[in-house]
C-alpha positions in Angstrom: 8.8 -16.1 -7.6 5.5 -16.8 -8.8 4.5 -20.4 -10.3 4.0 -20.0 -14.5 0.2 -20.3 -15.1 -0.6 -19.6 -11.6 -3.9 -17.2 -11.1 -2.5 -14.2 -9.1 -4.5 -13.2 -5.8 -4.8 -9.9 -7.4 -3.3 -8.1 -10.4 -3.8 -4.3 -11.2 -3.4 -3.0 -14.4 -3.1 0.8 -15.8 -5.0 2.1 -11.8 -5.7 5.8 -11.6 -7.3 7.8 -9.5 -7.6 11.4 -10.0 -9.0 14.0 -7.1 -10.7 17.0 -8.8 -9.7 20.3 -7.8 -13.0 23.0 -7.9 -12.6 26.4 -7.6 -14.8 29.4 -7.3 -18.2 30.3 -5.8 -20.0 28.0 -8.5 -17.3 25.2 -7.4 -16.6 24.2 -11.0 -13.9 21.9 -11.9 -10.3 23.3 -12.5 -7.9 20.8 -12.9 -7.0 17.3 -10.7 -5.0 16.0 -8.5 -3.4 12.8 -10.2 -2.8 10.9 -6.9 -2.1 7.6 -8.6 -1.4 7.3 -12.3 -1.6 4.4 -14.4 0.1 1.6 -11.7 0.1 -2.2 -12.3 1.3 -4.8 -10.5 0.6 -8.8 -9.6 1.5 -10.4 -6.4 0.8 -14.4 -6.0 -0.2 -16.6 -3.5 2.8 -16.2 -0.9 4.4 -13.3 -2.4 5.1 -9.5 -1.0 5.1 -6.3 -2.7 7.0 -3.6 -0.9 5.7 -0.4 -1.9 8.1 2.7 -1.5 7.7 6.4 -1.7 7.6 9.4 0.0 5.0 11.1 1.8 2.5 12.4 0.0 3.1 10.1 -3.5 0.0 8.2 -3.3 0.9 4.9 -1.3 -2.4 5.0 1.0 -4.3 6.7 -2.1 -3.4 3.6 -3.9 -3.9 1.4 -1.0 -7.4 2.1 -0.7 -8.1 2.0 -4.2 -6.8 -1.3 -4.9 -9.4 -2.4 -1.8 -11.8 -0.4 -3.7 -12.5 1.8 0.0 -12.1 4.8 -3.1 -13.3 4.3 -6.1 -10.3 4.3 -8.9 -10.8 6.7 -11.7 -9.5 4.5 -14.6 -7.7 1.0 -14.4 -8.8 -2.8 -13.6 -8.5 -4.6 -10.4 -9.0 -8.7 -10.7 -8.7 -10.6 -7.2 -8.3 -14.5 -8.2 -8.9 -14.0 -11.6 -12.0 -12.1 -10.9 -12.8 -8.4 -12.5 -13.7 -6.7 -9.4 -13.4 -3.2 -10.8 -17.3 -2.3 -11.3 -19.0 -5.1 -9.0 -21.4 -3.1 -6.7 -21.1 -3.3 -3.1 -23.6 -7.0 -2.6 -21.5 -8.3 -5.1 -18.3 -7.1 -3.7 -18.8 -8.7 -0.1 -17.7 -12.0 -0.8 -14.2 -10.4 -2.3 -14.3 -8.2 0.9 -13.8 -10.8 3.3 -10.0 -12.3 1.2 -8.4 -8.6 1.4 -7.9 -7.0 4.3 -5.8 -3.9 5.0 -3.8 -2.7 8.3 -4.5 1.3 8.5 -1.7 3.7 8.8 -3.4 5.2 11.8 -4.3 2.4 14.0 -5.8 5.0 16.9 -8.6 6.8 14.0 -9.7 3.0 13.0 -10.4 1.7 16.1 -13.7 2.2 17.5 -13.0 4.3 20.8 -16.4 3.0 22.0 -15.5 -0.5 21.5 -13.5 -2.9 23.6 -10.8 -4.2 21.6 -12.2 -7.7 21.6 -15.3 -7.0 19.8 -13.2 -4.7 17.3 -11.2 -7.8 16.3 -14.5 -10.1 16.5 -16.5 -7.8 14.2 -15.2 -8.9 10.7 -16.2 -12.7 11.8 -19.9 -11.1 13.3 -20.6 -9.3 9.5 -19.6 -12.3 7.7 -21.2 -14.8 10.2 -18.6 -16.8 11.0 -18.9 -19.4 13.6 -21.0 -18.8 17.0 -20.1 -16.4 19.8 -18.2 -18.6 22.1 -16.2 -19.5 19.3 -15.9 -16.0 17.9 -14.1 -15.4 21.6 -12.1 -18.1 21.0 -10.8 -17.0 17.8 -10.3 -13.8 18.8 -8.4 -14.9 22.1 -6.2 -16.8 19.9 -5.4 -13.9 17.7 -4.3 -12.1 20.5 -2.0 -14.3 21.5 -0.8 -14.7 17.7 0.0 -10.6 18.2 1.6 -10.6 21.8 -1.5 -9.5 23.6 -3.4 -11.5 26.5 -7.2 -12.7 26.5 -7.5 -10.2 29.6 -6.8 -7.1 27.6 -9.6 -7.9 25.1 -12.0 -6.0 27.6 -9.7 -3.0 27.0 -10.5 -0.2 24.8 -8.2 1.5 22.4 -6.9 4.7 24.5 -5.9 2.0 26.8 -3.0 1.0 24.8 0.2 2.5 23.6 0.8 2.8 19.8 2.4 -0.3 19.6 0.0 -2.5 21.3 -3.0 -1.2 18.9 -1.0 -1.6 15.9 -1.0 -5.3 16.7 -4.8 -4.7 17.5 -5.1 -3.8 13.8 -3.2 -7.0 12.8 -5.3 -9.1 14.5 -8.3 -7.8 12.9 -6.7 -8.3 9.8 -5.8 -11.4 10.3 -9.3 -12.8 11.8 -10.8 -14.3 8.3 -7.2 -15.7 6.9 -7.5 -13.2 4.0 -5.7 -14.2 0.8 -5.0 -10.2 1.0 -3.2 -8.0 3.3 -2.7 -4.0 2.5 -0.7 -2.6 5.0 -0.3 1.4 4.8 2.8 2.4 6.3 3.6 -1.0 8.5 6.7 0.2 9.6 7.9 3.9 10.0 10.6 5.7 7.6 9.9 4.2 4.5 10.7 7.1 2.6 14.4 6.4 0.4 14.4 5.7 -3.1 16.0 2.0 -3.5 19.4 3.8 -4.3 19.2 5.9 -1.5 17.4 3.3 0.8 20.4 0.8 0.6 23.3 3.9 0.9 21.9 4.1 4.5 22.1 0.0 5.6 24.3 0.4 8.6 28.1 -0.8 7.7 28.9 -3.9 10.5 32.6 -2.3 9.9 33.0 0.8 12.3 36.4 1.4 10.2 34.4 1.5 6.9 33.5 4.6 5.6 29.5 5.1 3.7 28.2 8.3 2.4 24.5 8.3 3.1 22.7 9.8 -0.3 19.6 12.0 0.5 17.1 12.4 -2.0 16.9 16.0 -2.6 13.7 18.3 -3.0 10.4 18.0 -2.9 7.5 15.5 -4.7 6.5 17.5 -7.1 2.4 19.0 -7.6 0.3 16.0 -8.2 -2.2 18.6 -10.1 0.9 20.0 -12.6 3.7 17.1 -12.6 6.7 17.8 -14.4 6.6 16.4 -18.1 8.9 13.1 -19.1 9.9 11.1 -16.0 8.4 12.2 -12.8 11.5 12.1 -10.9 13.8 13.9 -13.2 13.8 17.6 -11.2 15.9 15.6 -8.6 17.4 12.5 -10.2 20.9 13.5 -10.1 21.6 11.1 -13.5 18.8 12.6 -15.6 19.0 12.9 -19.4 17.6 15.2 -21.7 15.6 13.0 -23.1 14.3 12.2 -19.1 12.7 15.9 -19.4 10.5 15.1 -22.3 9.6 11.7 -22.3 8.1 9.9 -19.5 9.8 6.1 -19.5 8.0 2.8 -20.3 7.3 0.0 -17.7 9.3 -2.8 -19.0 10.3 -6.3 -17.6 14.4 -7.0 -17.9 13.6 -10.5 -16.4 11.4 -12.6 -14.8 9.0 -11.1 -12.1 11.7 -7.7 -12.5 10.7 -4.5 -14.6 12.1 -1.3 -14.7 11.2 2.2 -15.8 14.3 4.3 -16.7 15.7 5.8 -19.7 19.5 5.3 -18.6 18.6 1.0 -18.4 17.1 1.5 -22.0 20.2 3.3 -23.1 22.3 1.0 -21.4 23.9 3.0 -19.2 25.3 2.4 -15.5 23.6 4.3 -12.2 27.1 4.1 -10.4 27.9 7.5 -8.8 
């Protein structure tokens, strides 16, 4: 829990970011793709924010916004107490260097061309951090901090498993002691809803008996989403009133909010 009065390392209010969607031989706009829609959040110094969803409902859209590698259509970003939503990218560059973000994909941002020591050096080289025998150094010890020798950073990527470059990522991440760290996917299966993420914890008890609840259907269309609550077509305790009115982000106590009709109305999600 996050100290009262404490400055957040960053705090995102109302983000969007809408694709458009062109059509036709004059390419004019005909609608948009509403990737992420109106998300806030604040994490402190020393806190994690677990982000879960399914593929395709705008986790790494999000991700990159926040780090401003997209531009967000609508919403503010402040790192530190700083508005970083407009600066341009000089001014930017100093913010750059306290978030950093692990890909999803660690094979497509590595440079194939590139041994995998000067990947990890090259955020310490474009900020000009220290000389090049200590860049080595730092680098070397980042490896080491990740599981991987001072040998291998003569490899390049295609010379590792997926594993091994995933911790290449880290350590690239990790080379200017960001405030920040995005990480897009950093382990795999993330998909559940919470309710149906807990049904499947393994049960130590072979005797015991757990019925595993799958989320059923699909995301629905980013460019027509369902009206009222986003997840009402397959929330199997939906209300009427689910249908028609999307919910309201609201905080039930300290550093815990909810958005759900059935809390407002008081009702139980027991099945």
């Amino acid at each position: 829990m996050s100290e009262a009065g404490a400055i957040p390392v960053i705090e995102v209010a109302d983000l969007e970011k809408h694709f458009p969607v062109r059509k036709g031989f004059l390419r004019r706009t005909a609608g948009s793709v509403r990737a992420v829609d109106g998300v806030s959040f604040r994490i402190a110094r020393g806190e994690t924010l677990g982000l879960v969803g399914e593929s395709g409902c705008g986790k790494s859209t999000l991700a990159r916004a926040v780090l401003r590698l997209i531009e967000p259509s609508a919403g503010r970003i402040t790192v530190e107490g700083r508005d970083v939503t407009t600066l341009g990218k000089r001014a930017l560059r100093p913010y750059r260097r306290q978030m950093q973000m692990i890909f999803q994909d660690p094979f497509a941002s590595l440079n194939p061309r590139m041994p995998v020591g000067d990947i990890v050096a090259e955020p310490l080289r474009v900020h000009g951090i220290g000389t090049a025998r200590e860049r080595v150094a730092r680098v070397a010890a980042l490896f080491a901090q990740v599981g991987l020798s001072r040998a291998e950073m003569r490899r390049f990527p295609h010379e590792f498993s997926g594993g091994q470059r995933q911790r290449i990522s880290i350590a690239r991440a990790l080379a200017l002691d960001p405030s920040l760290i995005v990480a897009d996917e950093p382990v795999s299966a993330l998909d559940p809803y919470t309710e149906a993420l807990l049904a499947a914890v393994p049960v130590p008890d072979p005797d015991a008996k757990r019925t595993t609840r799958i989320v059923q259907g699909d995301v629905p269309s980013p460019i027509n989403p369902p009206a009222g609550c986003a997840f009402h077509p397959r929330c199997p305790y939906a209300m009427a009133r689910c249908k028609e009115e999307p919910p309201r982000l609201q905080a039930i106590e300290p550093d815990h909010w909810v958005a759900c009709h059935r809390h407002e109305a008081g009702a139980t999600l027991s099945a």
